[in-house]
PAGUBA-208622 format. One record per residue (C-alpha): residue number from 0; residue in three letters; x, y, z. Coordinates in Angstrom, 3 decimals. Example, Ala and Ser with C-alpha at 12.3 -4.5 7.8 and 13.67 -1.06 7.14 Angstrom:
<node 0 ALA <12.300 -4.500 7.800>>
<node 1 SER <13.670 -1.060 7.140>>
***
This chain:
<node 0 UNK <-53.708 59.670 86.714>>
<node 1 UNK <-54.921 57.592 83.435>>
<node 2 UNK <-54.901 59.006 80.535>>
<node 3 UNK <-58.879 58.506 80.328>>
<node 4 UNK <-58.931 59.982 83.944>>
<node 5 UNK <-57.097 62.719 82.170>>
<node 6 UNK <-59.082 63.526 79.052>>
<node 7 UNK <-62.074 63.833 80.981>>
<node 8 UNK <-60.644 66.337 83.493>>
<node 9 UNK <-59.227 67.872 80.246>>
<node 10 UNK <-62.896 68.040 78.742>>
<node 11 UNK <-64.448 69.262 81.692>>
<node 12 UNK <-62.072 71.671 82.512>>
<node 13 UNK <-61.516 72.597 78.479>>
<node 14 UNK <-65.592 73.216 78.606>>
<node 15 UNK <-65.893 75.337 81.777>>
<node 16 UNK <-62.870 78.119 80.326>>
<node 17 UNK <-64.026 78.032 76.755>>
<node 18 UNK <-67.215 78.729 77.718>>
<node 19 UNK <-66.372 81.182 80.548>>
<node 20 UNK <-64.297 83.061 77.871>>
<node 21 UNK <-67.706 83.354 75.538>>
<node 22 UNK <-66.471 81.013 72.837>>
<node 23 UNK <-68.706 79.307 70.713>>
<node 24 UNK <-70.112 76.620 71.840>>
<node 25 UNK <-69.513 74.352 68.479>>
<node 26 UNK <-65.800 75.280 68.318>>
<node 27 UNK <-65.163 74.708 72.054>>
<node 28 UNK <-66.486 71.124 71.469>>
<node 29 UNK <-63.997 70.590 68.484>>
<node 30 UNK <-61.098 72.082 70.613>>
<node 31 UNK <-61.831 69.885 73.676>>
<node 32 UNK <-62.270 66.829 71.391>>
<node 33 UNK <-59.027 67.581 70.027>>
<node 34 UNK <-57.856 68.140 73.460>>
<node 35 UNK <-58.699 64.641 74.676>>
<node 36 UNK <-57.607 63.779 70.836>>
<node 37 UNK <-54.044 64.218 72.146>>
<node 38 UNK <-54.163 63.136 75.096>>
<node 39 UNK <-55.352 59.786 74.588>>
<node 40 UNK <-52.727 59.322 72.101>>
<node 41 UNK <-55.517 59.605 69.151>>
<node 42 UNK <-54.311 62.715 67.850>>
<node 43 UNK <-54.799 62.191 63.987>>
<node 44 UNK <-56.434 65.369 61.683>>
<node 45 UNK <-57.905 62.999 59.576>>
<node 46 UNK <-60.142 61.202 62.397>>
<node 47 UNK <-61.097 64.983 63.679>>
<node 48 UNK <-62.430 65.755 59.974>>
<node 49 UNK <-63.931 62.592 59.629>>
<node 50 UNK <-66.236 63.168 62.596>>
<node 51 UNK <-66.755 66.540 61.885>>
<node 52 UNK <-68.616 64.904 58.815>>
<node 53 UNK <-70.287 62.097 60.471>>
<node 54 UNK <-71.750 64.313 63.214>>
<node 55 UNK <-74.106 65.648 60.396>>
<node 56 UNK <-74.110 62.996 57.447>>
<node 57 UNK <-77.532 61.710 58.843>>
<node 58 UNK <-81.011 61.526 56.641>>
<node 59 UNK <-83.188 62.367 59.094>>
<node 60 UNK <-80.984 65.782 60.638>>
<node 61 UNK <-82.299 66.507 57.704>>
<node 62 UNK <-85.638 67.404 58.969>>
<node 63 UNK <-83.920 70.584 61.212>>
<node 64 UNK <-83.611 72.765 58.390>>
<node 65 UNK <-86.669 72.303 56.880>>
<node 66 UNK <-88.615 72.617 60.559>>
<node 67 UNK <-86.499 75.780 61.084>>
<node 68 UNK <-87.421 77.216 57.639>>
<node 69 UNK <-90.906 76.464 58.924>>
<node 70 UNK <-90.891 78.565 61.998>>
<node 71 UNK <-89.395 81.332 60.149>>
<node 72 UNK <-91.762 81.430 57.565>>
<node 73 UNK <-94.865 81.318 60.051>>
<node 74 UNK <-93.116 83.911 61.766>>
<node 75 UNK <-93.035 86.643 58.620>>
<node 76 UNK <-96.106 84.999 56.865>>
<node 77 UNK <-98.500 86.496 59.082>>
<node 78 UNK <-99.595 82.199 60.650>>
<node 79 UNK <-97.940 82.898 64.550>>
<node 80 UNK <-99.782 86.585 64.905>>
<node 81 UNK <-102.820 84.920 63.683>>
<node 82 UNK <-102.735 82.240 65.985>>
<node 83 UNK <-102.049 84.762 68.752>>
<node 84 UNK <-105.305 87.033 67.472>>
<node 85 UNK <-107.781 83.927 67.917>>
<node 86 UNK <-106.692 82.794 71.541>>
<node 87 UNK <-106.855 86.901 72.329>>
<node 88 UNK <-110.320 87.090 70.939>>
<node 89 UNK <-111.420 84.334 72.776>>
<node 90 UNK <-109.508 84.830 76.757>>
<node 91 UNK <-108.360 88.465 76.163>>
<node 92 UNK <-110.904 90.263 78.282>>
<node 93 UNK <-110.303 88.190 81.329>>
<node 94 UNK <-108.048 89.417 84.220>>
<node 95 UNK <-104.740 88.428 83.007>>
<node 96 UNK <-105.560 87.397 79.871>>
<node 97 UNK <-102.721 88.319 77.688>>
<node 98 UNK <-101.158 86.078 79.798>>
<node 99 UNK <-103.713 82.997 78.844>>
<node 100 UNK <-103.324 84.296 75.577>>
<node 101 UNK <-99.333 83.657 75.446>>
<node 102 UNK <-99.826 80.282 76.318>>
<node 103 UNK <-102.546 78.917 74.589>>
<node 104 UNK <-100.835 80.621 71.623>>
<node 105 UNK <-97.428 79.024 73.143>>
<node 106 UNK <-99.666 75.429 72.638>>
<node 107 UNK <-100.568 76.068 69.486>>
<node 108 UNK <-97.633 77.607 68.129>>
<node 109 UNK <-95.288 74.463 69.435>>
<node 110 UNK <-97.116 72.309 67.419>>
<node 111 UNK <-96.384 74.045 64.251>>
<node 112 UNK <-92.477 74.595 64.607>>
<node 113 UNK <-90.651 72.294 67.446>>
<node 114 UNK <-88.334 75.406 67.649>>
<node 115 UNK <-88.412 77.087 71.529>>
<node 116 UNK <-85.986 80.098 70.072>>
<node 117 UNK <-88.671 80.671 66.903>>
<node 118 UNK <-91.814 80.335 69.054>>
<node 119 UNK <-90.407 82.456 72.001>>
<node 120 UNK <-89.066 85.346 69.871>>
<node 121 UNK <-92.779 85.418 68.108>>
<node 122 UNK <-94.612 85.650 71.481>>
<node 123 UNK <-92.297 88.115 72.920>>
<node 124 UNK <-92.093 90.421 69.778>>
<node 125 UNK <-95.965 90.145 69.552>>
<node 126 UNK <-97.112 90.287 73.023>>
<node 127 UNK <-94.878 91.823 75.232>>
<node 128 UNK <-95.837 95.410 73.983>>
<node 129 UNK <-99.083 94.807 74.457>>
<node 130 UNK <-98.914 93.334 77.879>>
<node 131 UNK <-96.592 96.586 78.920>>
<node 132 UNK <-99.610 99.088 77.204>>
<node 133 UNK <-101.588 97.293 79.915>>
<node 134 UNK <-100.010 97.595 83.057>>
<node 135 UNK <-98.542 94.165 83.393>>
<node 136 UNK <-95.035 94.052 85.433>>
<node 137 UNK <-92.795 93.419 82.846>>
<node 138 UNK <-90.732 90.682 84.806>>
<node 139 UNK <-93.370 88.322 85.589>>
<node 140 UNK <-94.854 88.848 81.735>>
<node 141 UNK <-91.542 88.279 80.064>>
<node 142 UNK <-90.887 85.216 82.335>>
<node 143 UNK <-94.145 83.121 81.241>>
<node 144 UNK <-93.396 84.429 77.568>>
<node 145 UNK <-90.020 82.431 77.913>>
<node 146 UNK <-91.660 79.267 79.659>>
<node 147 UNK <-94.179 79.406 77.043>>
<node 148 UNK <-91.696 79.227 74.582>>
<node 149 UNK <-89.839 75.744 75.674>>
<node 150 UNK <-93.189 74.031 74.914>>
<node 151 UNK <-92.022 73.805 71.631>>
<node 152 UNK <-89.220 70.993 71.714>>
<node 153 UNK <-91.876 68.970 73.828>>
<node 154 UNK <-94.526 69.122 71.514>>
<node 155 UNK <-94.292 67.734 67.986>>
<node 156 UNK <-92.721 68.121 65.695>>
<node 157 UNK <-89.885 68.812 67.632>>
<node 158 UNK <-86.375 69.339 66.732>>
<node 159 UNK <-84.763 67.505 69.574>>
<node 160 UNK <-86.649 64.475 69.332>>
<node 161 UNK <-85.242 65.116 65.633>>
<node 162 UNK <-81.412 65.408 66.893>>
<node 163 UNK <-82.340 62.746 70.008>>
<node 164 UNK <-83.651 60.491 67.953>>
<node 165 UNK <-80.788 60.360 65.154>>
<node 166 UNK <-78.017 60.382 68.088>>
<node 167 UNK <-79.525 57.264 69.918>>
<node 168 UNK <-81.435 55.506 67.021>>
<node 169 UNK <-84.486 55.640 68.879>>
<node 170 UNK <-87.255 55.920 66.987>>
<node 171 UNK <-88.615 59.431 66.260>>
<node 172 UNK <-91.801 59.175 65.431>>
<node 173 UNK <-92.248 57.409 68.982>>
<node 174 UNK <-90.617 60.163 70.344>>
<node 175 UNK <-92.898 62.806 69.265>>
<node 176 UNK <-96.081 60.651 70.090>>
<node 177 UNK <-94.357 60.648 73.884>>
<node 178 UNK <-94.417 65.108 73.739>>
<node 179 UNK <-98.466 64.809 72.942>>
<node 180 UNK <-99.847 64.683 76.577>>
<node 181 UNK <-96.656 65.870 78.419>>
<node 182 UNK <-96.310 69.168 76.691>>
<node 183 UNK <-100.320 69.794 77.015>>
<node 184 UNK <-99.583 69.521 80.894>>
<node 185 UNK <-97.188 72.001 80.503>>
<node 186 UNK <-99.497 74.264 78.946>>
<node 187 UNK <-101.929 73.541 82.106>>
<node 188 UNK <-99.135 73.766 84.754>>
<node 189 UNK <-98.550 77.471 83.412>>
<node 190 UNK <-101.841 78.068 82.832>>
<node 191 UNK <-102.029 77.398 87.037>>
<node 192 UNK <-98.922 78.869 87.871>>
<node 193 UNK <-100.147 82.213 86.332>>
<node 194 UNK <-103.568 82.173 88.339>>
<node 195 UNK <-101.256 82.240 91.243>>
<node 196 UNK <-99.125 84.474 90.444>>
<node 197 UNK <-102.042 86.965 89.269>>
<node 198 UNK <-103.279 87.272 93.025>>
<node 199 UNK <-100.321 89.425 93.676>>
<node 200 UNK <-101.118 91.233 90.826>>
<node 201 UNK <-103.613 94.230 89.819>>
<node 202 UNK <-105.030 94.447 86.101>>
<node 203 UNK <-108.574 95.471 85.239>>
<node 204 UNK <-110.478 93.124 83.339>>
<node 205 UNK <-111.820 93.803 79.801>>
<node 206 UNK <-115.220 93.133 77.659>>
<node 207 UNK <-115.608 90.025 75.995>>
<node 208 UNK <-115.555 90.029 72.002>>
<node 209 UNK <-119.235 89.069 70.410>>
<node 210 UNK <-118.713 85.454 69.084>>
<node 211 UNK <-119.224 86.750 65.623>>
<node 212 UNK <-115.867 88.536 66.222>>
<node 213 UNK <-114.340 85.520 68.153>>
<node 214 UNK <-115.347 83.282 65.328>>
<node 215 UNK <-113.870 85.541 62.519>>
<node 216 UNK <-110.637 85.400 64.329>>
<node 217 UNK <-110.733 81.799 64.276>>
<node 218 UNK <-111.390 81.465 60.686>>
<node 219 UNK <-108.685 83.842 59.986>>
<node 220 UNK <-106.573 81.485 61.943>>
<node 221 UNK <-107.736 78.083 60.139>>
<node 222 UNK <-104.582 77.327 57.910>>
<node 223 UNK <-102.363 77.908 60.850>>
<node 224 UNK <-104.934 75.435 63.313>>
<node 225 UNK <-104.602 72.659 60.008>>
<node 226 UNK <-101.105 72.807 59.713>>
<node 227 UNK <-100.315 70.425 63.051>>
<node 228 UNK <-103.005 68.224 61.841>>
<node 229 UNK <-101.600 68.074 58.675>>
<node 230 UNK <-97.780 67.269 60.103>>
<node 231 UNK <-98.853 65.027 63.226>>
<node 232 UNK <-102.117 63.172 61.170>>
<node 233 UNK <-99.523 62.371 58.232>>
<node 234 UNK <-96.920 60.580 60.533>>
<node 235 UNK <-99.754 58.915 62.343>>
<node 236 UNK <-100.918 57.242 59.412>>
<node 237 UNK <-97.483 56.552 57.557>>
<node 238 UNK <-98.322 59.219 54.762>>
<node 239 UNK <-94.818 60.461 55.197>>
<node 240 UNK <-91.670 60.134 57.642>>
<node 241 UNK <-90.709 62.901 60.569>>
<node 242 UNK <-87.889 64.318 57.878>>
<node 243 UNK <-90.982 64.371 55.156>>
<node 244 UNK <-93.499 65.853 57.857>>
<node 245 UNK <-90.448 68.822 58.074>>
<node 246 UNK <-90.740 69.553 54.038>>
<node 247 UNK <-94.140 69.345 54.193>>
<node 248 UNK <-94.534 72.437 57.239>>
<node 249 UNK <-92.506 74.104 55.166>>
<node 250 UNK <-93.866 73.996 52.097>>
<node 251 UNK <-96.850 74.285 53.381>>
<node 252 UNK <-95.851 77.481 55.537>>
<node 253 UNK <-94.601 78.848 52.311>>
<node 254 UNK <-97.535 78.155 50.244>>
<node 255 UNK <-99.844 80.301 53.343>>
<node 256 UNK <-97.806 83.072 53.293>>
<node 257 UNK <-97.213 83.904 49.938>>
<node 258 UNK <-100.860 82.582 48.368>>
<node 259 UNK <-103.515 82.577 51.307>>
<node 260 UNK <-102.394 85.216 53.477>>
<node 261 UNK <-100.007 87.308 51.241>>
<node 262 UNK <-98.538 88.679 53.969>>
<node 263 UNK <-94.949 87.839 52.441>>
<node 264 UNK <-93.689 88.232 48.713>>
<node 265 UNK <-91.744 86.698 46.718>>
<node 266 UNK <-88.780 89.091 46.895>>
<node 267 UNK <-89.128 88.470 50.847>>
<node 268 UNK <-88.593 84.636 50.378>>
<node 269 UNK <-84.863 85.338 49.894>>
<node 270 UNK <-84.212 87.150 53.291>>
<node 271 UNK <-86.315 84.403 55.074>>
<node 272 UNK <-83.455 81.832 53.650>>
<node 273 UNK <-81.124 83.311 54.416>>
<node 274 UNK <-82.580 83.789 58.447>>
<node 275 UNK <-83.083 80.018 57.958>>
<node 276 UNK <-79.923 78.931 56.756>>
<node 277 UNK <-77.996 80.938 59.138>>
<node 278 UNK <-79.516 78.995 62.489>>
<node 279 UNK <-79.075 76.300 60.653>>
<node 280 UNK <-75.649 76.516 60.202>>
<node 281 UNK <-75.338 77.328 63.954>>
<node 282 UNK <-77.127 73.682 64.988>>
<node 283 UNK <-75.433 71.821 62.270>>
<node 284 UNK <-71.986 72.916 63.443>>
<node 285 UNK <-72.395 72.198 67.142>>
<node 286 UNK <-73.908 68.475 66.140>>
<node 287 UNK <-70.580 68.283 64.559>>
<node 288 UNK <-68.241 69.362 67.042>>
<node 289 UNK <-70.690 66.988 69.786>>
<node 290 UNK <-69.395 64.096 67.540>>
<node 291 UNK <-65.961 64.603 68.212>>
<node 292 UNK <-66.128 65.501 71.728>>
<node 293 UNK <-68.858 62.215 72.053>>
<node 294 UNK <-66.266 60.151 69.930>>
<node 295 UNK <-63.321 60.937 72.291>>
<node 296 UNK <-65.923 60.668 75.291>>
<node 297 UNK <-66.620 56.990 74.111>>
<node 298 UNK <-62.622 56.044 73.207>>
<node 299 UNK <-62.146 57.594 76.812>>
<node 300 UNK <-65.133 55.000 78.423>>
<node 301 UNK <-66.652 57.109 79.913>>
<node 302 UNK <-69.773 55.117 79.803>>
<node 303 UNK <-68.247 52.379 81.502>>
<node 304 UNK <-67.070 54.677 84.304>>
<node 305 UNK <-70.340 56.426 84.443>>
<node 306 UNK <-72.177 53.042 84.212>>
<node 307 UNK <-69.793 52.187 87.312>>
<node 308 UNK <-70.972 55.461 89.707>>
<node 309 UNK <-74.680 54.532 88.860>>
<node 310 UNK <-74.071 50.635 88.893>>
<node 311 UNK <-75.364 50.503 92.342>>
<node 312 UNK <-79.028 52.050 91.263>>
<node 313 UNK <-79.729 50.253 87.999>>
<node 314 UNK <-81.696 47.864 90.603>>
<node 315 UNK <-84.318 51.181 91.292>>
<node 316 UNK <-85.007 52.863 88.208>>
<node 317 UNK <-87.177 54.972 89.910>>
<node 318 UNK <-84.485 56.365 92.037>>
<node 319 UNK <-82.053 55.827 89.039>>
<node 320 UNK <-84.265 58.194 86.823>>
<node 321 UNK <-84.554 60.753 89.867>>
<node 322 UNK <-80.482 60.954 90.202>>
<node 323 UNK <-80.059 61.338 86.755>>
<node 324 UNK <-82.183 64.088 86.594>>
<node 325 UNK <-80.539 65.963 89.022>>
<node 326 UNK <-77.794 65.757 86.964>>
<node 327 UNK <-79.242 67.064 83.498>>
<node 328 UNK <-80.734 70.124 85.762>>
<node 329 UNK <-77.221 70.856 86.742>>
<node 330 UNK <-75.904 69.808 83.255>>
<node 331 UNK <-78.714 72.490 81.567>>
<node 332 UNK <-77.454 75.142 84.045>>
<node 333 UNK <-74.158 75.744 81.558>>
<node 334 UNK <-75.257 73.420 78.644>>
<node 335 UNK <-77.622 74.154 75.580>>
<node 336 UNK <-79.863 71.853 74.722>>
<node 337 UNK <-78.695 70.624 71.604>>
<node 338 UNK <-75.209 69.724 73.021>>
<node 339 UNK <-76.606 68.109 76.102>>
<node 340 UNK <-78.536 65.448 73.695>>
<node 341 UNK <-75.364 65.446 71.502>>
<node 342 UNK <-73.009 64.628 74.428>>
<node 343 UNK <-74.834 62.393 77.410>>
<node 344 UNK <-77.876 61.397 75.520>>
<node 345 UNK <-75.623 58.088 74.073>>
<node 346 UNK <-73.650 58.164 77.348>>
<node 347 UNK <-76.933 57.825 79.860>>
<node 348 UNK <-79.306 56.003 77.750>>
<node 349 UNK <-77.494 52.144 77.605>>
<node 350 UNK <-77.707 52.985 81.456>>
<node 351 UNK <-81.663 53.557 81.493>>
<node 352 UNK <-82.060 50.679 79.271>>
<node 353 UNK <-80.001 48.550 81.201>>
<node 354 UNK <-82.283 49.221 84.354>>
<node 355 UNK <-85.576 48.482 82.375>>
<node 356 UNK <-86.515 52.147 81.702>>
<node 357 UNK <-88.694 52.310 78.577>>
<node 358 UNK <-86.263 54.276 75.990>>
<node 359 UNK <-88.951 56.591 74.839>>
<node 360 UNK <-89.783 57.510 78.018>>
<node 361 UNK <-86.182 58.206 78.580>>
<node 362 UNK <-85.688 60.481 75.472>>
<node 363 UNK <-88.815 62.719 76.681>>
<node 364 UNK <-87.884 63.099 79.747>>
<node 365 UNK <-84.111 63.366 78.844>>
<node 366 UNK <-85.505 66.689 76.451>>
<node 367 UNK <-88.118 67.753 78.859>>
<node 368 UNK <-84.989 68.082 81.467>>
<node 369 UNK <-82.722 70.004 78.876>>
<node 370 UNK <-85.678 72.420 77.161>>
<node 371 UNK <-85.889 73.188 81.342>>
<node 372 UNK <-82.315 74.190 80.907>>
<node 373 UNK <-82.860 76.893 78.625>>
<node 374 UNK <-84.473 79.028 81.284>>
<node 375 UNK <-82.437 78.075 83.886>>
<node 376 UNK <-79.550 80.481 84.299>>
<node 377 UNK <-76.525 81.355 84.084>>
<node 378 UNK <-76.858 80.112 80.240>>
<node 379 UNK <-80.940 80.317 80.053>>
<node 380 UNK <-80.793 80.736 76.010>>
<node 381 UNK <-84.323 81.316 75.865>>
<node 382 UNK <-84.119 83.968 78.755>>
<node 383 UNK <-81.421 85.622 76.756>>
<node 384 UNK <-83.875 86.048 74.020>>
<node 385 UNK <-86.801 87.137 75.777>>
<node 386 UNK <-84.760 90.141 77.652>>
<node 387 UNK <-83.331 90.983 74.392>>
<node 388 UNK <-86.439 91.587 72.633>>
<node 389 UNK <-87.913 93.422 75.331>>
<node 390 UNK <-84.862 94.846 76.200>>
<node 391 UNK <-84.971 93.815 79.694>>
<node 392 UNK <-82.029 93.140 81.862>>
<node 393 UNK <-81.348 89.024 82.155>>
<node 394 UNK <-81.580 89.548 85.796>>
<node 395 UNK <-85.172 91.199 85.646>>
<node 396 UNK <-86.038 87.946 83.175>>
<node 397 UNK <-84.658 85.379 85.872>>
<node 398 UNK <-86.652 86.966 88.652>>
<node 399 UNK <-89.962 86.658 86.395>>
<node 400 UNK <-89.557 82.722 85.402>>
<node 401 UNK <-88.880 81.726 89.052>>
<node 402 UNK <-92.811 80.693 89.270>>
<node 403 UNK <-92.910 79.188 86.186>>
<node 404 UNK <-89.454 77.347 86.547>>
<node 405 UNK <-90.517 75.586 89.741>>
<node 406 UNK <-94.213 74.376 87.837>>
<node 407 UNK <-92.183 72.508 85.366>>
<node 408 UNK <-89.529 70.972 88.218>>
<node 409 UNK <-92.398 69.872 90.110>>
<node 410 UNK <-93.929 68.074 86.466>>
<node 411 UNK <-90.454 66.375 86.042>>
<node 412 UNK <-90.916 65.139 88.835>>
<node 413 UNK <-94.191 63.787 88.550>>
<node 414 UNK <-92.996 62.338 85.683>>
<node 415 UNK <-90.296 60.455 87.345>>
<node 416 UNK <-92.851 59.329 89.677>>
<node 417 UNK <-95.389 58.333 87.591>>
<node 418 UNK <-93.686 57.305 84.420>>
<node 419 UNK <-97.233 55.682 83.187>>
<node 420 UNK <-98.146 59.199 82.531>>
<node 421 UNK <-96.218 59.186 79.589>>
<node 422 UNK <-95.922 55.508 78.381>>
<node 423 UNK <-99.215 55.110 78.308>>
<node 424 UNK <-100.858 57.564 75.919>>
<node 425 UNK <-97.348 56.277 73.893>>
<node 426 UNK <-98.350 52.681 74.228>>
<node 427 UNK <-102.247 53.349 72.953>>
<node 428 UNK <-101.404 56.082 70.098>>
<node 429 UNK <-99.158 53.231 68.919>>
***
């Protein structure tokens, strides 16, 4: 066997036991970098250290930690709940309609933060008490909750265009342009899925609100609807970058809450640092293991050999795109989606490009295919969080996002068959 045949089976095989063991991720891509480190014949501290550092000395990463700062602060400033009041008071009362109401607030809420873990732990914390006060099976309600919540990385800002973006020097602001329509047709997909699923299900339908109250709840929620036009109209018109549009949700997240609102004080400002700083750490440390596993990936060429296996389909892209994302599905059953980008977004995208597949169009579908991943099991990080707020068992969760999981399989693959549904509203946004 080579010794680049050998680093990969030592990767893969590195991966699979780390993980099976319940190591962190991050640290189980540093020790299977090292790994192939060695057994390449590249073993050298120095170069490991040095890539540690490169994987996050990037301007624009530096938009994560601002957009997560963001989504905490809406979170404890009182913007998500009020966002979640308004679509209540306005589809509350019909049959099902917390469940409308968790994903028009899912909508709304994505386009504020670009975080699925933020938006899904607001929406569960919020709205699955309510929905179990009113009958609703548990299951089914905590599995739309969690494919609400992976709306967020499609629609902008999002922080894996963010990581996508910087990792393949594609251009982000593209990228989020290219979530605009797609992650609305998410929204309408569940809203579909749920009408289907609510024939199996009995709940009593309430009174409707008088629009006075409807329209109060609105204008309570007014900052929170002006903060995505703030954010998306800014990078539209070239006010400020996707890294400035992150400083600007959070200052202006942290100007709400503590002056408009006042649902947070200063002493409270601390704590929500500290919550921001923390999962920042956590996605800042796995893009830096990714770049030593991804380094050793590329010293290994595994592009070429990949390039190789699809060699044969670069003549279809059509059929190209489809294989590929088979393979991200099965990738996103034991990946996250930050390492996924990290490792085969540079590995699969020369590929795409190569067969004549538009690059943006690529990167959306590339993150459309990994936020799927995050409520697919056995991994399902999303799923994890939903069942842990409600205190659900994972397999209960699993059961419930079956419906939902197979809407947004059967919009990848409209998407691969109809790329024009995305390029498009790209092309004329442009």
């Amino acid at each position: 066997m080579s010794p680049e045949a050998l680093a990969f089976v030592v990767f893969s095989a590195g991966m699979l036991v780390l993980m099976g063991i319940g190591m962190n991720m991050a640290l189980a891509l540093v020790l299977t970098g090292a790994a192939m480190a060695w057994v390449l014949g590249f073993w050298d501290t120095q170069l490991l250290a040095q890539n540690l550092v490169a994987g996050i000395d990037s301007f624009p990463l530096l938009a994560v930690p601002f957009f997560i700062l963001a989504g905490e602060l809406m979170n404890s400033g009182g913007i998500s709940k009020r966002i979640i009041d308004m679509a209540q008071a306005w589809v509350g009362h019909i049959r099902g309609g917390l469940g409308f109401v968790a994903i028009g607030a899912a909508v709304l809420m994505a386009s504020m933060s670009g975080s699925a873990l933020a938006d899904t732990a607001a929406l569960a914390t919020i709205l699955l008490p309510m929905m179990k006060r009113q009958g609703y099976p548990m299951a089914t309600s905590a599995g739309l909750l969690a494919s609400g919540g992976i709306i967020a990385p499609i629609i902008p800002p999002s922080m894996p265009f963010v990581i996508y973006g910087v990792t393949t020097n594609t251009s982000i602001s593209a990228l989020f342009l290219s979530g605009i329509v797609p992650g609305l047709i998410m929204g309408v997909g569940l809203v579909i899925a749920w009408k289907l699923v609510l024939r199996k299900i009995e709940l009593p339908a309430g009174e409707p609100l008088p629009m006075k109250e409807r329209l109060r709840a609105t204008g309570k929620a007014f900052w929170a609807l002006l903060m995505p036009l703030i954010i998306i109209g800014g990078m539209k018109t070239g006010v400020f970058t996707p890294t400035e549009a992150a400083v600007v949700a959070a200052f202006y997240a942290l100007i709400v809450a503590l002056a408009i609102h006042r649902e947070m004080r200063i002493a409270e400002v601390g704590p929500v640092l500290v919550r921001a700083a923390k999962t920042t750490a956590i996605v800042m440390f796995l893009c830096a293991g990714a770049q030593v596993a991804s380094y050793m990936i590329t010293l290994a060429d595994l592009p070429a050999t990949l390039t190789g296996w699809l060699g044969p389909l670069v003549d279809n892209p059509r059929l190209l795109m489809a294989v590929m994302m088979v393979v991200l599905v099965l990738i996103g059953t034991a990946l996250d989606l930050t390492p996924t980008i990290l490792i085969f977004a540079p590995v699969m995208l020369p590929i795409a490009v190569k067969a004549g597949i538009d690059p943006v169009y690529f990167g959306l579908m590339f993150v459309l295919n990994g936020a799927i991943g995050l409520i697919t099991p056995p991994v399902g990080t999303v799923l994890n969080v939903v069942a842990g707020v409600g205190r659900l068992s994972l397999h209960q969760v699993i059961k419930g996002v079956n419906p939902f999981l197979l809407t947004y399989v059967l919009i990848l693959a409209l998407f691969v068959a109809f790329p024009q549904i995305v390029i498009a509203p790209v092309a004329w946004m442009r």
